[in-house]
Chimera marker file (.cmm) of the C-alpha trace (Angstrom):
<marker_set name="trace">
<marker id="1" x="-3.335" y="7.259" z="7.896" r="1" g="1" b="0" radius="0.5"/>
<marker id="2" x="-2.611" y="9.595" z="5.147" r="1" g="1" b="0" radius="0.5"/>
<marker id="3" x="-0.693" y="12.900" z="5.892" r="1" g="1" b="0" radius="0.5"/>
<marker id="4" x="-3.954" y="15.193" z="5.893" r="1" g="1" b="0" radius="0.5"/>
<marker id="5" x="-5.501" y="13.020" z="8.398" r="1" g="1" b="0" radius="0.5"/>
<marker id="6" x="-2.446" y="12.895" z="10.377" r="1" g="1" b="0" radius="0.5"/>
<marker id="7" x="-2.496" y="16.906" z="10.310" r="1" g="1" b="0" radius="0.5"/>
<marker id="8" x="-6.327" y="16.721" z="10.983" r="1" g="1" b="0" radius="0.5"/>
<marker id="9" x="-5.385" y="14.696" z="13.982" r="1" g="1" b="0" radius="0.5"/>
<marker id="10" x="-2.481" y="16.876" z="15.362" r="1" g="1" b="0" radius="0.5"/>
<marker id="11" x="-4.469" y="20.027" z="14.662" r="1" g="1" b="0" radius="0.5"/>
<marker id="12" x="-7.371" y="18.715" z="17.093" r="1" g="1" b="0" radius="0.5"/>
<marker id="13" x="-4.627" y="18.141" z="19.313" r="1" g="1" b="0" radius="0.5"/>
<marker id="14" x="-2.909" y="21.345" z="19.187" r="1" g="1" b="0" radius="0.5"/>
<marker id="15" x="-6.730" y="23.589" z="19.648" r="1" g="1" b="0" radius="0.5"/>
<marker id="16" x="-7.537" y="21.495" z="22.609" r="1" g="1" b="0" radius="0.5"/>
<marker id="17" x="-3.744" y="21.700" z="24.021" r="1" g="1" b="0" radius="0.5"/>
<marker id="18" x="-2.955" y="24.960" z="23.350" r="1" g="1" b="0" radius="0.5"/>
<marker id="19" x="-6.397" y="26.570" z="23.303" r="1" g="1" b="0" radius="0.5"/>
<marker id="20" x="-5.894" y="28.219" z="19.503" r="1" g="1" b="0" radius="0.5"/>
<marker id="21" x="-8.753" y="28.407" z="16.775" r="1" g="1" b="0" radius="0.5"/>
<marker id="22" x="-8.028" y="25.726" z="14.354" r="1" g="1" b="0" radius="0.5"/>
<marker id="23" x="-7.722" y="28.334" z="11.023" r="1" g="1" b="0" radius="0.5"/>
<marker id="24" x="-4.219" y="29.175" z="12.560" r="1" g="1" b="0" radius="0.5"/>
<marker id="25" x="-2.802" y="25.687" z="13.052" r="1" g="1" b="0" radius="0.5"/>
<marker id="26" x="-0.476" y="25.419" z="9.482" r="1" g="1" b="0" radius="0.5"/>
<marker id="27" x="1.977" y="23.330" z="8.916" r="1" g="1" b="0" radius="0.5"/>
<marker id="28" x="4.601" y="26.272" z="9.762" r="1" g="1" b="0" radius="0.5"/>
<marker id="29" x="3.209" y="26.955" z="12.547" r="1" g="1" b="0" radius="0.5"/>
<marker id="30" x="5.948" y="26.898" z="15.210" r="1" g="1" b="0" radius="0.5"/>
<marker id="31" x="5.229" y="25.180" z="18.806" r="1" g="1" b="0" radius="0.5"/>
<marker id="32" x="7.613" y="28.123" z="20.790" r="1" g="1" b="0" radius="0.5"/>
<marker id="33" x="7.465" y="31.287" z="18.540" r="1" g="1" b="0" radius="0.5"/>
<marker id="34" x="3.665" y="30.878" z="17.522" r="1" g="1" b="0" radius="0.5"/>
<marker id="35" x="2.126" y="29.169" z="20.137" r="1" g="1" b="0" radius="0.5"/>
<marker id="36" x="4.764" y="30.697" z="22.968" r="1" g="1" b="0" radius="0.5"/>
<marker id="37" x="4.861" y="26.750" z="24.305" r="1" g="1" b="0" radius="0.5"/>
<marker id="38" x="7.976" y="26.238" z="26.607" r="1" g="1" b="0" radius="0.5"/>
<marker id="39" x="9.620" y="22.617" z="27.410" r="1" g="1" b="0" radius="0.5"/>
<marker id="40" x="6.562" y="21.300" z="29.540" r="1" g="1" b="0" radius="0.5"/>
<marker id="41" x="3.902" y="22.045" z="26.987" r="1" g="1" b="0" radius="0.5"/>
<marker id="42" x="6.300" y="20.388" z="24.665" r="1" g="1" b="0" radius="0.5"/>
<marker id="43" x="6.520" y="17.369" z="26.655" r="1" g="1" b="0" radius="0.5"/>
<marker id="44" x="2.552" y="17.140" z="27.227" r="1" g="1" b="0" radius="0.5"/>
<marker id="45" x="1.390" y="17.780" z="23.669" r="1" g="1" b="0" radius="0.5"/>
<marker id="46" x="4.286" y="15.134" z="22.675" r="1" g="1" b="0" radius="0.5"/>
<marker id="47" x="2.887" y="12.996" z="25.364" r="1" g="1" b="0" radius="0.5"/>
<marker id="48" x="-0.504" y="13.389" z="23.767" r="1" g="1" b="0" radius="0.5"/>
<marker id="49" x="0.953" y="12.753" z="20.289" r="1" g="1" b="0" radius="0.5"/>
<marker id="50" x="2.309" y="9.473" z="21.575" r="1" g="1" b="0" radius="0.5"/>
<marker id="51" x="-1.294" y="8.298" z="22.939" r="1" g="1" b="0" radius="0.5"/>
<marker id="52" x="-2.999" y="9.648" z="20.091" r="1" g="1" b="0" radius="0.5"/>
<marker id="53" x="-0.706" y="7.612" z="17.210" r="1" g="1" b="0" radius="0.5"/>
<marker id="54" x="0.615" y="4.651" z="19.737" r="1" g="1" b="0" radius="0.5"/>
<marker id="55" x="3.678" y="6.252" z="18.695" r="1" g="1" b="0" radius="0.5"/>
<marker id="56" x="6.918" y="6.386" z="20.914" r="1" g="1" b="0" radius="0.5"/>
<marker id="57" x="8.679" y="9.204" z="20.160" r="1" g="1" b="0" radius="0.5"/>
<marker id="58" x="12.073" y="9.415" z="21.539" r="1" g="1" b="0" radius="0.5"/>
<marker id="59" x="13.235" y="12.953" z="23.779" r="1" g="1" b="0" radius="0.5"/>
<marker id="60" x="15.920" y="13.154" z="20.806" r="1" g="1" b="0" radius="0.5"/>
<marker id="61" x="12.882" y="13.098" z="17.918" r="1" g="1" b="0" radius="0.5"/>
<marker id="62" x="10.916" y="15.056" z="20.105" r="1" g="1" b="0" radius="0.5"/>
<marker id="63" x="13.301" y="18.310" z="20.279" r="1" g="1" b="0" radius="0.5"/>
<marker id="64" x="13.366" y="17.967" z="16.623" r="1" g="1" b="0" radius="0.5"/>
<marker id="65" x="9.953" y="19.067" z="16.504" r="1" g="1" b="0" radius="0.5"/>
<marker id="66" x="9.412" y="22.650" z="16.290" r="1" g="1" b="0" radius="0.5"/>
<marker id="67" x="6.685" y="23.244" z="13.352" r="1" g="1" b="0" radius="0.5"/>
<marker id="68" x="3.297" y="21.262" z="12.508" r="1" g="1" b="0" radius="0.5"/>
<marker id="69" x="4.661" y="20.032" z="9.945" r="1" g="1" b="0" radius="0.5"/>
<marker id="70" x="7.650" y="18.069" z="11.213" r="1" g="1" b="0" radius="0.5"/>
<marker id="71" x="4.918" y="16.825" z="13.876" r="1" g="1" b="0" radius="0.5"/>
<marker id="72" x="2.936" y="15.560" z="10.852" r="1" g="1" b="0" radius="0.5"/>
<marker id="73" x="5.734" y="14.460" z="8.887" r="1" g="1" b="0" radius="0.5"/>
<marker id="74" x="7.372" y="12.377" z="11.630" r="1" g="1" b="0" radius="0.5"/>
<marker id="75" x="4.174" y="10.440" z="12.643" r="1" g="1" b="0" radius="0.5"/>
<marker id="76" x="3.400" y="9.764" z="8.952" r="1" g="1" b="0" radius="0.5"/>
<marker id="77" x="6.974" y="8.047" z="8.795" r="1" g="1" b="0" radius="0.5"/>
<marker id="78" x="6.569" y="6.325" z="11.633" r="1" g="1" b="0" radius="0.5"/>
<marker id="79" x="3.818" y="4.944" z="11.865" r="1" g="1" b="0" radius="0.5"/>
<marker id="80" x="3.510" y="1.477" z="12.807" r="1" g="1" b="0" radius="0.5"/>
<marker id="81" x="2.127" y="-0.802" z="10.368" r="1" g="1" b="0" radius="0.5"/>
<marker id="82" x="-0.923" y="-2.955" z="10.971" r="1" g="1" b="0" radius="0.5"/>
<marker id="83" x="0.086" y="-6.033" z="12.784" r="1" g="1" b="0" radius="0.5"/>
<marker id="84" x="2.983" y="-6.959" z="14.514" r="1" g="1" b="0" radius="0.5"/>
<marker id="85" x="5.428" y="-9.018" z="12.278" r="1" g="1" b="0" radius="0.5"/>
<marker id="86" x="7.326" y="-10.621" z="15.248" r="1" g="1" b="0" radius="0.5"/>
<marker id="87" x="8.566" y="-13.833" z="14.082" r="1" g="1" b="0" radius="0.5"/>
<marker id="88" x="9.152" y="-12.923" z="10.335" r="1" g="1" b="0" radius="0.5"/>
<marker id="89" x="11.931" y="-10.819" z="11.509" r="1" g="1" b="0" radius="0.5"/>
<marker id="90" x="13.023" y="-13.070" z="14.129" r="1" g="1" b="0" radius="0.5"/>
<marker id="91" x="10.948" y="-11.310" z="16.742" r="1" g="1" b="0" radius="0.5"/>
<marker id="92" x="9.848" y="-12.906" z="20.290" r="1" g="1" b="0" radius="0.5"/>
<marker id="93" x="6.125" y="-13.362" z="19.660" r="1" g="1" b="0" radius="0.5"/>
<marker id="94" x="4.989" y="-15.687" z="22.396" r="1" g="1" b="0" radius="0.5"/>
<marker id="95" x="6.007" y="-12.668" z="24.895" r="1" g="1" b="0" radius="0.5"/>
<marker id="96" x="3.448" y="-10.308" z="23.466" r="1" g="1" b="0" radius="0.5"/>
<marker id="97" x="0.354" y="-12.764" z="23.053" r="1" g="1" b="0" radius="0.5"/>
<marker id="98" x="-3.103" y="-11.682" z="24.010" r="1" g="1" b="0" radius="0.5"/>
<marker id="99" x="-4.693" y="-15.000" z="24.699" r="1" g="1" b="0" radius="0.5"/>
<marker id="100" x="-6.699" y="-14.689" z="21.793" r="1" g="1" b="0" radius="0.5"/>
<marker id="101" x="-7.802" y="-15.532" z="18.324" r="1" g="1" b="0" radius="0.5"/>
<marker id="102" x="-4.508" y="-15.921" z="15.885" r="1" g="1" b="0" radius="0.5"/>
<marker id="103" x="-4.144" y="-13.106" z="12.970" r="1" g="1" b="0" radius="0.5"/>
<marker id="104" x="-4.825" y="-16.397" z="10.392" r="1" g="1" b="0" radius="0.5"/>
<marker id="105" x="-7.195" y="-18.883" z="11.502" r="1" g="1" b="0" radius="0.5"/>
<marker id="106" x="-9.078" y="-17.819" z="14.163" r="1" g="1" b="0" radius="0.5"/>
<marker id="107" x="-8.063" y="-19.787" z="16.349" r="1" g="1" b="0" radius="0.5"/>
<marker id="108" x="-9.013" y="-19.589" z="20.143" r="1" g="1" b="0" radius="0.5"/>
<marker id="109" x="-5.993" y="-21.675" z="21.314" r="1" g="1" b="0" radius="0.5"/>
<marker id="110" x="-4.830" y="-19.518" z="24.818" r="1" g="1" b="0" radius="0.5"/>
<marker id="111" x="-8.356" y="-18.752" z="25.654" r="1" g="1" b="0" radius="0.5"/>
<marker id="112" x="-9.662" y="-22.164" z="25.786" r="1" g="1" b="0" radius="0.5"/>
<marker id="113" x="-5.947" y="-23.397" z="27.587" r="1" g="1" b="0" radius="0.5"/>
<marker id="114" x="-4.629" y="-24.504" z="24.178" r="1" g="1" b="0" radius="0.5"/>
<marker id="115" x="-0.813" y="-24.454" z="23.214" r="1" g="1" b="0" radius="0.5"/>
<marker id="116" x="-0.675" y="-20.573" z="20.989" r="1" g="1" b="0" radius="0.5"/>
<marker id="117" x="2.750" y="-20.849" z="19.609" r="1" g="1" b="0" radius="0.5"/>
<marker id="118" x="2.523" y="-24.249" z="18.208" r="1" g="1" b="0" radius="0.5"/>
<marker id="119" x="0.522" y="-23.098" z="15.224" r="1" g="1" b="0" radius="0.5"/>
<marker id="120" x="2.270" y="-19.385" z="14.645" r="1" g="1" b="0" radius="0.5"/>
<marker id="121" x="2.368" y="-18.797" z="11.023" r="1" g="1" b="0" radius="0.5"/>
<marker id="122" x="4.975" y="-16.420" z="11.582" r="1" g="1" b="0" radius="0.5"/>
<marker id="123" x="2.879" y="-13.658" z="11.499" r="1" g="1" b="0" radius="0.5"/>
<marker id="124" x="0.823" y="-10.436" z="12.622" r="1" g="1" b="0" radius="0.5"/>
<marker id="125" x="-0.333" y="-10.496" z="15.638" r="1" g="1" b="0" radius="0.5"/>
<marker id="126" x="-4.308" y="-9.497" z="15.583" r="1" g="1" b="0" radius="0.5"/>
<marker id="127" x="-4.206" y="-7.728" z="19.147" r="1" g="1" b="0" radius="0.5"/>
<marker id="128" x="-1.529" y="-5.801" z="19.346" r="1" g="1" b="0" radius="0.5"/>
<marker id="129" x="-0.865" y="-4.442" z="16.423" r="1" g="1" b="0" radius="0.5"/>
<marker id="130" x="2.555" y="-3.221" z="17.369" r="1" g="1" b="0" radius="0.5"/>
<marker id="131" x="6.164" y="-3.686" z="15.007" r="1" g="1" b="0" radius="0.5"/>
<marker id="132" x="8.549" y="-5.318" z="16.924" r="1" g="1" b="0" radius="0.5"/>
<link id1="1" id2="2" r="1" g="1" b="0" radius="0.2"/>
<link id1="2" id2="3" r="1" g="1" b="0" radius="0.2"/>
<link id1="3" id2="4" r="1" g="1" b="0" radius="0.2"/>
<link id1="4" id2="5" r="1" g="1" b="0" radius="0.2"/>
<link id1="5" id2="6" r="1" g="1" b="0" radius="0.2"/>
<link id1="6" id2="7" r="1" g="1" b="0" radius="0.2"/>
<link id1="7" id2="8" r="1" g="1" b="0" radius="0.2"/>
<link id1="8" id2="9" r="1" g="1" b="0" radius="0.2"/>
<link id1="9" id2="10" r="1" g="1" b="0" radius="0.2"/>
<link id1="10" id2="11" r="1" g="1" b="0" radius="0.2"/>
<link id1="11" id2="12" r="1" g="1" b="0" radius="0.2"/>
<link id1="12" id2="13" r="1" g="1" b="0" radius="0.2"/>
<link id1="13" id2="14" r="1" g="1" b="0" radius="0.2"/>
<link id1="14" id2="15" r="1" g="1" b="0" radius="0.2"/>
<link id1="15" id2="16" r="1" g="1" b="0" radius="0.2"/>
<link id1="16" id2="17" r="1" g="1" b="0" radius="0.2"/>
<link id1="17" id2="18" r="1" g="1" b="0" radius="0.2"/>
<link id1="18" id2="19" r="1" g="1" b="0" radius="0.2"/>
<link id1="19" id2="20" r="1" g="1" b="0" radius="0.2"/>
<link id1="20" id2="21" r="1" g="1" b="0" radius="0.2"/>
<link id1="21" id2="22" r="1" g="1" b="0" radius="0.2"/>
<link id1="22" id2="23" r="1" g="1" b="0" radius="0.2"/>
<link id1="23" id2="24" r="1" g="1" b="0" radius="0.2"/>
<link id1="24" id2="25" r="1" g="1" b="0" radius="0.2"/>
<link id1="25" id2="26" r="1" g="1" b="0" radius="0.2"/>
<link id1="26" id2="27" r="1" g="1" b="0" radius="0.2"/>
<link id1="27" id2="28" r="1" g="1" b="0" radius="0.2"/>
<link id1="28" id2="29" r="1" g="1" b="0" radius="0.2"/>
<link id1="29" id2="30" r="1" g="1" b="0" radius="0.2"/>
<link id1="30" id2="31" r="1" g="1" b="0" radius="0.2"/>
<link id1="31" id2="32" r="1" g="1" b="0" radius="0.2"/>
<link id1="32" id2="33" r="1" g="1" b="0" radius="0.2"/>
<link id1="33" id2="34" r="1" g="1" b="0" radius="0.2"/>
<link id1="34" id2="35" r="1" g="1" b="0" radius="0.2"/>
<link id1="35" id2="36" r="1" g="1" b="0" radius="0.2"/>
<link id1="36" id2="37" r="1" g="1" b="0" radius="0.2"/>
<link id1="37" id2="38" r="1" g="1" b="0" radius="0.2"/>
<link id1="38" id2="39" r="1" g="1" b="0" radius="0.2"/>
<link id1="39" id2="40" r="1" g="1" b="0" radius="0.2"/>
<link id1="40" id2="41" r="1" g="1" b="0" radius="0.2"/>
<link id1="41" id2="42" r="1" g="1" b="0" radius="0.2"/>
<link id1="42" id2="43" r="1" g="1" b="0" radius="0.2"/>
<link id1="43" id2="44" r="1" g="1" b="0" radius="0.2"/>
<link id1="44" id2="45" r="1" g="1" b="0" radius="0.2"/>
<link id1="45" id2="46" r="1" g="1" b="0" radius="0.2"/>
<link id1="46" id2="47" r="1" g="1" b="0" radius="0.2"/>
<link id1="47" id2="48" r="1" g="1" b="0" radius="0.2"/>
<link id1="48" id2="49" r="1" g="1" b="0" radius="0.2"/>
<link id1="49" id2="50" r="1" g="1" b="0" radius="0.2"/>
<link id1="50" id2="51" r="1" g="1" b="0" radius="0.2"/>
<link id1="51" id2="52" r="1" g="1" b="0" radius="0.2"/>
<link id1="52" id2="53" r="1" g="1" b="0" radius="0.2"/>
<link id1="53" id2="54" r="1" g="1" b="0" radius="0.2"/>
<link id1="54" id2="55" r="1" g="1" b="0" radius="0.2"/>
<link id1="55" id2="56" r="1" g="1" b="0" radius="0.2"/>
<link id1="56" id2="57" r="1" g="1" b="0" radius="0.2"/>
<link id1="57" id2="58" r="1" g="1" b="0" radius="0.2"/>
<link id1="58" id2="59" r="1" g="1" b="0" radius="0.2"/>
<link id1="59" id2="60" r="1" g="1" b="0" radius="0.2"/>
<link id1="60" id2="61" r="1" g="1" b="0" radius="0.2"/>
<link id1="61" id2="62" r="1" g="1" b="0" radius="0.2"/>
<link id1="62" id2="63" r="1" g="1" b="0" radius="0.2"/>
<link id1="63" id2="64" r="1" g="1" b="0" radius="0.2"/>
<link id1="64" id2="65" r="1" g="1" b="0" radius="0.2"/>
<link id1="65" id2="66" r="1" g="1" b="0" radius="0.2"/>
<link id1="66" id2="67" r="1" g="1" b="0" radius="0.2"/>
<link id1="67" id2="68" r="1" g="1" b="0" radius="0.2"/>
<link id1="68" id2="69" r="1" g="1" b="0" radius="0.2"/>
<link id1="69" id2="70" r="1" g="1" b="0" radius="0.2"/>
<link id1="70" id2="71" r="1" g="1" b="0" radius="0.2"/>
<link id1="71" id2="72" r="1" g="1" b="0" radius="0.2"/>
<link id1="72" id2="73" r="1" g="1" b="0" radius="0.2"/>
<link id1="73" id2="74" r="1" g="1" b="0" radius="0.2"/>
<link id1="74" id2="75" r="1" g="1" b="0" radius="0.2"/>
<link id1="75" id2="76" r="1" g="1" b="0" radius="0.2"/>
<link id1="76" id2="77" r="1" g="1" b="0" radius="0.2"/>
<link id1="77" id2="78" r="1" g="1" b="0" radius="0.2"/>
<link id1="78" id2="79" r="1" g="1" b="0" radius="0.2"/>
<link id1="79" id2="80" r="1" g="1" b="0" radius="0.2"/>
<link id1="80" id2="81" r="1" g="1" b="0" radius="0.2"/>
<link id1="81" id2="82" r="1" g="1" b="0" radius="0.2"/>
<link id1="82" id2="83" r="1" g="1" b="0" radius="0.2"/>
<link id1="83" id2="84" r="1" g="1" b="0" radius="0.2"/>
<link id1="84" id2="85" r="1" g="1" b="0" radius="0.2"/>
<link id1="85" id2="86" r="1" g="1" b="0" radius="0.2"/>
<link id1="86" id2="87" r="1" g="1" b="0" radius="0.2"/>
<link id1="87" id2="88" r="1" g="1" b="0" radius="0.2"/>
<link id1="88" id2="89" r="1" g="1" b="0" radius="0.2"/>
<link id1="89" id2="90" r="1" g="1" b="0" radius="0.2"/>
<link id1="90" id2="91" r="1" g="1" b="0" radius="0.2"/>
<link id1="91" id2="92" r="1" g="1" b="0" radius="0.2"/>
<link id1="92" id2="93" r="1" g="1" b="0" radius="0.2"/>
<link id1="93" id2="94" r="1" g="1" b="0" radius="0.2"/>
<link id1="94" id2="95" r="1" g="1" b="0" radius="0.2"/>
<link id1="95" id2="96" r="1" g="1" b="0" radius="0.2"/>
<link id1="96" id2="97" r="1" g="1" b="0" radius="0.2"/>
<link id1="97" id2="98" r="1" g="1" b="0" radius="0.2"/>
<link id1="98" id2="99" r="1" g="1" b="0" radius="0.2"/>
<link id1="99" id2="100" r="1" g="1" b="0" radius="0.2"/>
<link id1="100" id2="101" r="1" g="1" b="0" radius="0.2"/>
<link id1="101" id2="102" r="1" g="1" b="0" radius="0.2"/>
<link id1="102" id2="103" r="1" g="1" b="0" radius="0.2"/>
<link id1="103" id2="104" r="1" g="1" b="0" radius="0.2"/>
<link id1="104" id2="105" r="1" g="1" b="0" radius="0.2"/>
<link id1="105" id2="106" r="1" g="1" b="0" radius="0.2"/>
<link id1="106" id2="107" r="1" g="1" b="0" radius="0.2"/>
<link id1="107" id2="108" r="1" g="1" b="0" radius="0.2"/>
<link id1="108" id2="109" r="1" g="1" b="0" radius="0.2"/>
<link id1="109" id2="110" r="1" g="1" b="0" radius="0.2"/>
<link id1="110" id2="111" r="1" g="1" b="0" radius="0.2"/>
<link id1="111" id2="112" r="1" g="1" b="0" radius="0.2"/>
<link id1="112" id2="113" r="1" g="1" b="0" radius="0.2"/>
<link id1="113" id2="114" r="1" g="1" b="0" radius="0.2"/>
<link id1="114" id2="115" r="1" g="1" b="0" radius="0.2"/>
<link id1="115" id2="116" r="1" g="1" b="0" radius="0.2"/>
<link id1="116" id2="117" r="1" g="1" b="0" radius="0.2"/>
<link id1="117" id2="118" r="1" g="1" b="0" radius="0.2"/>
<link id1="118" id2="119" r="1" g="1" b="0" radius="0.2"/>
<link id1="119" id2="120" r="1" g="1" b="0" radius="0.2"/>
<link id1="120" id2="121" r="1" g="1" b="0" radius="0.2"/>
<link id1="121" id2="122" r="1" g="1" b="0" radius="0.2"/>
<link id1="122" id2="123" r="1" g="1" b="0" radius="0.2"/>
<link id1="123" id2="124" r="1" g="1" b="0" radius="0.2"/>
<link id1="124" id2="125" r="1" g="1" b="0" radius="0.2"/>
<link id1="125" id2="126" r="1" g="1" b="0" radius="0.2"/>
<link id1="126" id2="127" r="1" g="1" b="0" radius="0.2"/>
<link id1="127" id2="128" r="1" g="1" b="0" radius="0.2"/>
<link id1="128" id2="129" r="1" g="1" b="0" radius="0.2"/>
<link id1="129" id2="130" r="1" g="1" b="0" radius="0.2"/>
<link id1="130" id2="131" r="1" g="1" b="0" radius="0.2"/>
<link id1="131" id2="132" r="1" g="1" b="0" radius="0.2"/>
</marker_set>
């Protein structure tokens, strides 16, 4: 996602959280001064953030985030490329498989019964799409 549509995103987020009209939400707009959110709206719109992205953010990443912007910036940094690229990094692949078709050939080998990580081509996994 580019940053804009990461902003579009986390603006959406912010009217229906917060209940603001969506010409205020800036990138300086600040979650306690400008929006008067204490710790548990903090925790529910980062809560939201996470579903929203399939982010984790972390409660030390999280208190860094006062403004729209570092919101925006953070998830554009982090966000998790497409595909999970277990086993080129010397990940554990067979303990996130879906039973599914493989990211390369198509092939159906767990949901027909068939033997998945004999054929890994050390890959992205076409499910998941998480970065171990």
């Amino acid at each position: 996602m580019t940053k804009e549509e990461v902003f579009n995103k986390i603006s959406d987020i912010i009217v229906d959280h917060f209940d603001v009209d969506k010409a205020k939400v800036t990138n300086d707009l600040n979650f306690k001064t400008d929006l008067n959110a204490d710790s548990i709206d903090i925790v529910e719109f980062v809560l939201e953030l996470e579903d929203a992205f399939g982010a984790e953010i972390s409660d030390e990443d999280a208190e860094k985030l006062s403004t729209v912007g570092q919101a925006v910036d953070f998830i554009t940094a982090n966000q998790k490329s497409k595909g999970s690229l277990s086993n080129r990094i010397g990940g554990d692949f067979e303990r996130h498989i879906h039973f599914g078709e493989c990211a390369f050939c198509g092939s159906l080998s767990n949901r027909i019964g068939g033997d998945f990580e004999r054929h890994i081509h050390f890959g992205e996994c076409a499910f998941c799409l998480l970065m171990n």
